[in-house]
N, C-alpha and C positions, 0 to 999 in steps of 0.2 A: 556878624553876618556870615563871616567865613564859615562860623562854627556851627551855624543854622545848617548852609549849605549840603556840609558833609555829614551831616547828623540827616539830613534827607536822602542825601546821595546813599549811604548807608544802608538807611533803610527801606530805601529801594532796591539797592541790590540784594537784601535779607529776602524782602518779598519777593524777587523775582528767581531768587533760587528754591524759595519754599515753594513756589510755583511750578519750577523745572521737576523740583525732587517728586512734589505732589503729584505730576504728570506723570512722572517717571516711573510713581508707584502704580499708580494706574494703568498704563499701560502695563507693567510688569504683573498685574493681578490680572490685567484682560488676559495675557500670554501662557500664566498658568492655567485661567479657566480655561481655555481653550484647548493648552493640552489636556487638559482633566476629562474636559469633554470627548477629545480626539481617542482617549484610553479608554473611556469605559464605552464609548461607541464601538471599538474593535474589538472591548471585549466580549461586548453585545454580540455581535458579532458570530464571533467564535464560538459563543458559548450556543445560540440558534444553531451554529453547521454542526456542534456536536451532536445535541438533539435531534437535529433532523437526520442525521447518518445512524443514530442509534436508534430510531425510528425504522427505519426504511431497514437498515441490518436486521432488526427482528423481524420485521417485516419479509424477509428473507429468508432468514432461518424457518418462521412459521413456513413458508409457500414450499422449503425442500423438506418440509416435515412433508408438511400433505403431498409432496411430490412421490416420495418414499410410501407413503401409505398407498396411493394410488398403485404404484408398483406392485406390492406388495396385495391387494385386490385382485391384481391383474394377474398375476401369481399362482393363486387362490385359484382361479377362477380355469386358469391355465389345470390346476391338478387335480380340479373334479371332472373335466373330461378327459383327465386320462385315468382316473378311478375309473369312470364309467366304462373306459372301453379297456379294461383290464382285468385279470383273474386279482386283483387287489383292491383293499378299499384304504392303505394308507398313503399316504403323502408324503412326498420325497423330504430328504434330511433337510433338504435348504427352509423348505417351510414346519418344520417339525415346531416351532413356536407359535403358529397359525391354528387355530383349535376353531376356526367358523368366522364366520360374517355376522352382521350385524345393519340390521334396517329399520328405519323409521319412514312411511311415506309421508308422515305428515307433515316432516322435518325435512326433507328429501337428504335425510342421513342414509349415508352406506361406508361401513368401514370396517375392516380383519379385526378380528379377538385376538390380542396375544392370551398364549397361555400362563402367562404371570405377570406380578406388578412389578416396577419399579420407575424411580424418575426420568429416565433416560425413554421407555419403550411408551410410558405415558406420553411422551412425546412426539412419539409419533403414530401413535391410534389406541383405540380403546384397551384396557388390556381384563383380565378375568381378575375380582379382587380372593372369591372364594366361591364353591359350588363346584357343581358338573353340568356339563354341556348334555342334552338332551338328547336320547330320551331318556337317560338318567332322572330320578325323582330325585331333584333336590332344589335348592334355591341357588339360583346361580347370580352370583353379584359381579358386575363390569363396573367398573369407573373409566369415567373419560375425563380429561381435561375440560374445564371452560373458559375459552380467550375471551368471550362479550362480542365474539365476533360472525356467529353460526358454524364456528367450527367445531366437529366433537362433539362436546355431549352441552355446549352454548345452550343452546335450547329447548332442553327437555324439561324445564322449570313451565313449558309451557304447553306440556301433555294432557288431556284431560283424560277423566273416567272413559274409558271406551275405545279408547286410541289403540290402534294395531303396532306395536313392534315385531316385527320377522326376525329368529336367529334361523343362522344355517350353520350345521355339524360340518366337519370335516368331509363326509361326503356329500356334503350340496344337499342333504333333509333341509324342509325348511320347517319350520315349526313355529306357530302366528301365537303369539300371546296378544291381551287386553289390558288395559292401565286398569286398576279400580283403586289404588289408591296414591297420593302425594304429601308427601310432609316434607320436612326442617329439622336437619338434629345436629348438636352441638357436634365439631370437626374429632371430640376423643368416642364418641356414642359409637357401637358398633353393633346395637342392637340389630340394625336393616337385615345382615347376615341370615337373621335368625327368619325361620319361615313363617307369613300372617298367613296365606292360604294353606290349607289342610287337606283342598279336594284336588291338589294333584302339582305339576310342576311351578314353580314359582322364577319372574325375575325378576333380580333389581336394580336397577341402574342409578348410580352416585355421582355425584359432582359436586362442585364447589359453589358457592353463594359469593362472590368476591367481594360482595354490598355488605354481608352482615359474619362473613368468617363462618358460615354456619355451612352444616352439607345438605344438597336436594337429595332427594329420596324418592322415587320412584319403583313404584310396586308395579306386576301386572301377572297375570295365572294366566297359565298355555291354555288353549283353544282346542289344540288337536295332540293326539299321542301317537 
């Protein structure tokens, strides 16, 4: 009987520790899920504030690009009235990179031509990729950037046949070209350079396709000489 007893007592206390331990793991598995959770929630977190400040940073750096270009307009604009009321028609050393203006109504674009390319001046307005500025006969090619945002040359993917672009020379000429044509060419093609109109000045305006890697191309023949 005795021998019953403690053979029960036993294994009651067997179960009641496999009980404690089983709880014990339980809990110890709720504790780490919990931290598991608590970790990748703050890595969540972190990893959103990074995003969002590298967001908003470009975000920044775009808004002191175009701050600088608007300057740089302003500039511009400042040194065709003192061309005007000068025995001179060039332009002080500070802007000696500024080779004319650049207009689109339909885009309500307006923005300086530098005189050469690179990734830095790309960045902050159009710049000349080859050609001469008017009323030189040549095909004169600008690239602009495209952020997807209306900034720059954003939307000239949506010019049509007819559309008026204005450039202005160094001394505030303005000189109205017409779109008549739009294509798509692989980012090595440099064919656009080359001139499709024959009956007089030609421009082209380039950009990025950011959808398909490819370049826009936009054609249009001067209007007035």
């Amino acid at each position: 009987m005795n021998q019953i007893l403690n053979t029960d007592l036993k294994n009651s206390i067997h179960n009641s520790d496999s009980f404690i331990q089983g709880k014990d793991l339980t809990v110890e598995k709720n504790r780490t899920e919990k931290k598991s959770f608590r970790v990748q929630f703050i890595l969540s977190i972190i990893s959103i504030f990074i995003f969002v400040s590298l967001y908003f940073y470009s975000k920044f750096l775009l808004n002191q690009k175009e701050n600088l270009s608007d300057t740089l307009k302003d500039n511009y604009s400042i040194s065709q009235l003192y061309a005007k009321n000068s025995d001179t028609n060039s332009l002080s050393n500070d802007n000696s990179m500024i080779i004319g203006m650049i207009e689109i109504p339909k885009l309500s674009l307006s923005y300086p031509i530098f005189s050469s390319l690179d990734d830095e001046l790309l960045k902050v307005a159009p710049c000349k990729f080859s050609g001469e500025m008017p009323p030189n006969s040549s095909n004169l090619c600008i690239a602009g950037h495209n952020y997807d945002n209306s900034k720059f040359f954003s939307n000239i993917g949506s010019l049509e046949n007819g559309d008026e672009i204005f450039i202005f020379n160094q001394v505030g000429i303005k000189f109205i070209y017409s779109v008549f044509n739009k294509y798509e060419v692989e980012d090595n093609d440099f064919s656009p350079i080359e001139k499709d109109y024959q009956g007089g000045n030609e421009l082209t305006l380039i950009t990025c396709n950011n959808l398909n890697k490819r370049r826009i191309v936009v054609k249009a023949k001067i209007e007035n000489t």
